[in-house]
N, C-alpha and C positions, 0 to 999 in steps of 0.2 A: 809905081809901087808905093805903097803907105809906109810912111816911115816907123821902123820898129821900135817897143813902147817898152823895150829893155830897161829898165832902170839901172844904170851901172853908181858903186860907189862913188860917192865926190871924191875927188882927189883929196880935199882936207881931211876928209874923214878916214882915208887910208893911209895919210900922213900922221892922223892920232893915233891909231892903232901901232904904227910903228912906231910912235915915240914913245908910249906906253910898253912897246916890249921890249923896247930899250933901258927903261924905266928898272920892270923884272928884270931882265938880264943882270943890269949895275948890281941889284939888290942882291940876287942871288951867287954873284961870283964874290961877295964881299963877304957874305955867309962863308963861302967855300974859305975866303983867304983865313978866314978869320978860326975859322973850325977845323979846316979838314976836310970837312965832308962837304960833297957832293947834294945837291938840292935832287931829289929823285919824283918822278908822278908815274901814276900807276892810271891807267884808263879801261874801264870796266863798258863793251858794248853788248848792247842787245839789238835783236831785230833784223832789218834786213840792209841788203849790199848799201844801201843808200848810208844807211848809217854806219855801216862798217868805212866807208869812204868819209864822210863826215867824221870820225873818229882821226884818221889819219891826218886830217888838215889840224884836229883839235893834237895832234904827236905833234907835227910840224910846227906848230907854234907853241907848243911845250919847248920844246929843242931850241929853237929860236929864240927861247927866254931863258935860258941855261938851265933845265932841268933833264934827266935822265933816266928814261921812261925805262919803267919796271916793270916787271914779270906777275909780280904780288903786291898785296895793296902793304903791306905787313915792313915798317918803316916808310914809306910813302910823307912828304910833304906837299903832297897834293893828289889828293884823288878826285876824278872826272867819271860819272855815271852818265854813258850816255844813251836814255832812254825809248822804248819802242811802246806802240798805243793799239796796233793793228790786233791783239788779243789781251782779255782778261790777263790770262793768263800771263803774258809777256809782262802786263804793269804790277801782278802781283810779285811775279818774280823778281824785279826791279826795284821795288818798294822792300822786300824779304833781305835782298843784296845790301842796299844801304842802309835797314836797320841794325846789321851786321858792322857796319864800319863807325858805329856809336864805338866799339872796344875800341879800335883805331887811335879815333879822336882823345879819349881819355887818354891814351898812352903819350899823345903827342897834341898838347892843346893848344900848338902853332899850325898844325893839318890842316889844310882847308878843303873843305868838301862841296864841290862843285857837282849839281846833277841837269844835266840840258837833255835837248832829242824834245821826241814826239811825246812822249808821256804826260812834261811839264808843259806844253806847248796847249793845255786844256786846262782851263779855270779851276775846276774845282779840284784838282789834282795839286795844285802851285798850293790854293787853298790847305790842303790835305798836309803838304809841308810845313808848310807856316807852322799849324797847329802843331803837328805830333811829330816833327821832326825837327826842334830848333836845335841841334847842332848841326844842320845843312847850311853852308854860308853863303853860296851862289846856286840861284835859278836862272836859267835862259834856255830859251826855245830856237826851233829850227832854224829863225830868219836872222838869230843874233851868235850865229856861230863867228862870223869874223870879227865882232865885234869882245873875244875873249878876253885878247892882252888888254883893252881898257878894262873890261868887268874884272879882270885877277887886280889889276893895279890899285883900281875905285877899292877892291877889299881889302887889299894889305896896307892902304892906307887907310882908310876912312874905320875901318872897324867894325863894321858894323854888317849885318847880313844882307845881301843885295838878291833883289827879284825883277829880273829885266822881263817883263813880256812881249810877244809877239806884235807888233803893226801892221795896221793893213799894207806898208808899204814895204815891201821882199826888194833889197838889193842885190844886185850880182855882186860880186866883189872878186876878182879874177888876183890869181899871182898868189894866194895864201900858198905858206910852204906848206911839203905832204911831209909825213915820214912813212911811206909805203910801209903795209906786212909783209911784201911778199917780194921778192929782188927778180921775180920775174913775172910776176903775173900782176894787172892793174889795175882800178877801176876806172875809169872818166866818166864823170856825170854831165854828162849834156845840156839837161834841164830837169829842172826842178818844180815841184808842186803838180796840183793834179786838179782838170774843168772838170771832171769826167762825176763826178757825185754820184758814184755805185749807191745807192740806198744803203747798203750793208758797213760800207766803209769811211774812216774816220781820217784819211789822208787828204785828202782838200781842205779840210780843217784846222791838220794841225802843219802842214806844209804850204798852205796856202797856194796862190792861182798858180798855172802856169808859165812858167819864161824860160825862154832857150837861151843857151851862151853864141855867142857870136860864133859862126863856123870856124873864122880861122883862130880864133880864142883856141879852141878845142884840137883844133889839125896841128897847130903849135906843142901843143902837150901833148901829143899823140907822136910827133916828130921827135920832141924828146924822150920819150919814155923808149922809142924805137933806135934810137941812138944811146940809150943805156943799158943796151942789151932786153928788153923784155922781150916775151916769147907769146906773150897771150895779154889782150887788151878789153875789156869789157865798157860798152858803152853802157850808161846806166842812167834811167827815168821812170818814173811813174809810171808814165806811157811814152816811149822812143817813139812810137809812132806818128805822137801829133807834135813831133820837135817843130817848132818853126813857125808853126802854125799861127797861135796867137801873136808873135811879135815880128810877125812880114819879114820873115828874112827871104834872103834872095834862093835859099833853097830847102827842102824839105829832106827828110831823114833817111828816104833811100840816097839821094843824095848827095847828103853826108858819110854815108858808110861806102859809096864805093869813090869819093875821094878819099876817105884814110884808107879804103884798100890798093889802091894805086901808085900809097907810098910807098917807095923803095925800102927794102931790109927782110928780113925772116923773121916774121910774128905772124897771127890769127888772130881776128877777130869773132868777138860775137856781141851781143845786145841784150838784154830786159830791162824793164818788161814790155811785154808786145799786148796793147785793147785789141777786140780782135774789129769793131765798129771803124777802125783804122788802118789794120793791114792790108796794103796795097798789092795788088799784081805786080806793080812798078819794085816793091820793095823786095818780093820773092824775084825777077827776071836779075835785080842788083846783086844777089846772093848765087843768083846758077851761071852767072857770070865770072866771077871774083871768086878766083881761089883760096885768097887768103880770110874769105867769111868763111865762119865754120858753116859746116850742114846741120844745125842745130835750131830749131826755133821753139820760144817756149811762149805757146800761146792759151794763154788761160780761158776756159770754159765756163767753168764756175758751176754751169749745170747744164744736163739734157735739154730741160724743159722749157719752151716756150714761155711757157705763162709765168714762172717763175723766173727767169732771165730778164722778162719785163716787168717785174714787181722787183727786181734787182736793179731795174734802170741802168742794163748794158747796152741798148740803143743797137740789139745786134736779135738776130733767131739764127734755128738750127740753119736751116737753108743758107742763108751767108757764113756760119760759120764751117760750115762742108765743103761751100766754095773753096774757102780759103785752103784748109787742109787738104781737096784732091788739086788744090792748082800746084801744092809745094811739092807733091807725091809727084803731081804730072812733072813738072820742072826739074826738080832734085830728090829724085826717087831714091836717095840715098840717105836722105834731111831724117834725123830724130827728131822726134816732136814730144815735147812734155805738156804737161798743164795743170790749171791747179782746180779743185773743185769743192764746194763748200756742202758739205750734208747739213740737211734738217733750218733751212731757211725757213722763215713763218712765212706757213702755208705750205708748205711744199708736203703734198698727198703723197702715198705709195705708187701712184700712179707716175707722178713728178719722179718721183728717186727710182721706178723703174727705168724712166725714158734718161736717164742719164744714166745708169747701169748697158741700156742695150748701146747709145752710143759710145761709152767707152769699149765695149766688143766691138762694134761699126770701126769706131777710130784705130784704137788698137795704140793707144798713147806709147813712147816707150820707159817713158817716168809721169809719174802724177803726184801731186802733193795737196795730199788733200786734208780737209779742214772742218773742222764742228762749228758750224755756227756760234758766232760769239757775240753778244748784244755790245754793241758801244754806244755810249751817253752822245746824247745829241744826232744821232744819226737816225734817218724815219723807221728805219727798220726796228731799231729796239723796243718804237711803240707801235708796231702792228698787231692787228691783231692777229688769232690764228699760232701761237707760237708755239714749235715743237718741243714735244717733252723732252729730258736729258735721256731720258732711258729709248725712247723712238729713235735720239738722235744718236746713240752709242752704236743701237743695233744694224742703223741704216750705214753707218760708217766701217763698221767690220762688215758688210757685205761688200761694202765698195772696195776696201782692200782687199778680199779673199779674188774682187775678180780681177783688180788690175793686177796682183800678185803674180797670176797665172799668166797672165797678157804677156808681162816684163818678163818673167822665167821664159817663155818661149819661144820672145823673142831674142833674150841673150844668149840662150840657149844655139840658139841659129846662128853666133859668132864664133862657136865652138870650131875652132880649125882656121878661124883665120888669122891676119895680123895688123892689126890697126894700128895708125900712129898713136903714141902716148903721148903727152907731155908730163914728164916725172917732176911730180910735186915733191919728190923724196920722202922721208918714213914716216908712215901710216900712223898719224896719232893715236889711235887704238894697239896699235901693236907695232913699234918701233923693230922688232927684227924684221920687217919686209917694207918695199914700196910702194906706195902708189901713185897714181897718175890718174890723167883725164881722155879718152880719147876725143876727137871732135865732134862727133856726139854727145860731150858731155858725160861720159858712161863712165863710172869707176874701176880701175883696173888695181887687182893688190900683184906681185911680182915679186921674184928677189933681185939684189946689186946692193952696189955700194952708194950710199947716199951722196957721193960725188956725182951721181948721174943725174939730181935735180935740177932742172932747166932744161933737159937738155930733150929732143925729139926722136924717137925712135920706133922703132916694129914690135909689138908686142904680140906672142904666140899664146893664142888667147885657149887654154886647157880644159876649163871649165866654169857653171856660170851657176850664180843662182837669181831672185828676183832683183835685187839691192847692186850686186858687183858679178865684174869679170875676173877668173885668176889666170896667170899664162906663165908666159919666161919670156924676156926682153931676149930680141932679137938685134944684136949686138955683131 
């Protein structure tokens, strides 16, 4: 076998990073003796699980240097933006956020304003800082998230505004502390970065190549988080599917998934994101096997069409992607299947957003999440030609929803009278008098109880439904 081309942090350099948060820590408990108060950070995410995980490591190592992570940015001595690139729209928003924390800074001109993630992790973006944002004091990108306690320390001492950019070279760095959001639900990231160069998309660029963590790296953390009580464990990658792959390990990601499901305790698993150029039979047989995988898989399509699929450079057509969905139906005829799909790619004719209209009736998804075309800088697609108007691509996206609408309503609809397990996430952030929960499908359930019942598994008597959620009575 080849030997794997993991890059793991040097030991020195993970001995710097802990002397530096040692460093913060002294400083800020000396603040505390000195004042009173407490050193607090506030961490603002955007985007996807990836970055919601990466956020938590960037809590863990707050906590680890004596600060205490807030709620609001609004007294805050340190606020962290950690930003997402996958839509316009996500970087304006992001950009909208921190010119918002200008008032901040003014009120408190010791603040430090730290903004990382995928946004900055693109040139002309860090650029874009520099210029019209100099009260931002730290930049850093995806590959220098472990590398924070030296970048806080380099700024409260040196003074001056620092902009770490991205290297061609992506460390593993194992062992950073988390401060989980969630006391029972988890993420673990597998591997990080993406080969796969969708035409359309800006994640191999700003995440750079692929590399998996060491299996038992990860089976470790997964032993732990199972022995702290969690109830739900989410593996998490770009693509779970080509875990292993580039760095020769001794096993591949099915796997992986049915040794953490072998492990002893009472939790479930699930996985995203699933290529579909990758899903194996081998990785559906691991799933109809293993109880403790959920029946869930969320396998992104993107679109109907042929010719548009390969001007997407998915390296996949309808024909194999049908495979896969009747192997999962044939195998676990019980599996939800989600996906995600993008309206009004350049080029993509009436004829193209038909044939991805008729397979999402074919398929009969039981969630979709679907998507406007969004041009990102540097990717080939932004300069195709052929590009769909906004107004083309509005109206082709309200049809796509009007039909999955119907899809989802009939098929939740058809859970009316039974009782699926939940897992009660506890109260409903839209409406704090009821619950909610997940079934293993992933399906949202609202219910009443007492918000003592989060964590916990139970039968929920499912009432009524509409496209979105299930409502019922916990079966108690």
């Amino acid at each position: 076998m080849e030997k794997s081309n993991i890059i793991k942090l040097n030991p020195s350099d993970l001995e710097r990073q802990k002397t530096c948060q040692s460093e913060v820590l002294r400083h800020n408990l000396e603040f505390e003796k000195t004042t009173g108060l407490e050193k607090k950070a506030f961490i603002r995410t955007f985007g996807c699980q990836q970055n919601e995980a990466d956020s938590e490591k960037i809590a863990g190592m707050c906590r680890e240097m004596g600060y205490r992570i807030s709620d609001t940015p609004e007294g805050a001595d340190l606020i962290v933006v950690n930003t997402c690139a996958i839509r316009e729209h996500a970087e304006k928003k992001a950009l909208s956020v921190i010119g918002q924390y200008k008032h901040e800074k003014e009120k408190n001109r010791d603040m430090i304003i730290a903004v990382c993630g995928c946004m900055v992790s693109q040139k002309h973006r860090v650029d874009q800082i520099k210029k019209s944002y100099p009260y931002i004091d730290l930049v850093f990108g995806t590959a220098s998230i472990h590398k924070f306690p030296e970048l806080l320390w380099n700024k409260m001492t040196r003074n001056k505004r620092l902009f770490e950019l991205d290297s061609e070279t992506y460390e593993m760095a194992e062992g950073i502390p988390i401060e989980r959001n969630h006391p029972f639900k988890a993420w673990v990231s597998i591997m990080y970065g993406c080969n796969n160069f969708c035409s359309y998309c800006i994640v191999p660029y700003v995440r750079g190549r692929e590399r998996s963590r060491e299996p038992e790296d990860i089976l470790s953390e997964v032993r732990d988080l199972i022995g702290k009580g969690y109830r739900e464990i989410t593996f998490l990658g770009q693509n779970v599917n080509s875990y292993g792959r580039t760095d020769h390990l001794s096993c591949d990601f099915a796997d992986l998934l049915e040794c953490a499901a072998k492990l002893e305790g009472d939790f479930r698993l699930r996985f995203m994101t699933s290529h579909p150029k990758d899903a194996s039979d081998k990785l559906i047989d691991v799933m109809a096997r293993n109880p403790k995988i959920c029946n869930q898989f969320h396998l992104p399509m993107q679109s109907g069409s042929d010719a548009i699929l390969k001007a997407m450079n998915r390296h996949y057509d309808m024909e194999r992607y049908m495979h896969i969905v009747n192997y999962i139906r044939e195998k676990i005829p019980d599996c939800a299947i989600s996906s995600d799909i993008i309206v009004g790619f350049p080029g993509e004719t009436e004829a193209d957003f038909e044939s991805t209209l008729q397979a999402l009736k074919k398929i009969r998804f039981d969630m979709l999440y679907a998507f406007i075309y969004s041009p990102r800088v540097g990717t080939p697609a932004a300069s195709m030609e052929n590009q769909v108007s906004d107004e083309v691509k509005g109206e082709r996206f309200r049809r796509l929803l009007a039909v999955q609408n119907e899809i989802s309503l009939e098929l939740n609809e058809a859970m009316v009278g039974t009782e699926p397990l939940v897992l009660c996430e506890g109260p409903s952030p839209e409406n704090k008098a009821v619950l909610s929960g997940r079934t293993e499908g992933n399906k949202i359930v609202f219910f009443e109880g007492s918000p003592a019942l989060a964590g916990k598994v139970f039968p929920v008597h499912i009432e009524r439904a509409d496209p979105y959620a299930l409502y019922g009575k916990a079966v108690l």
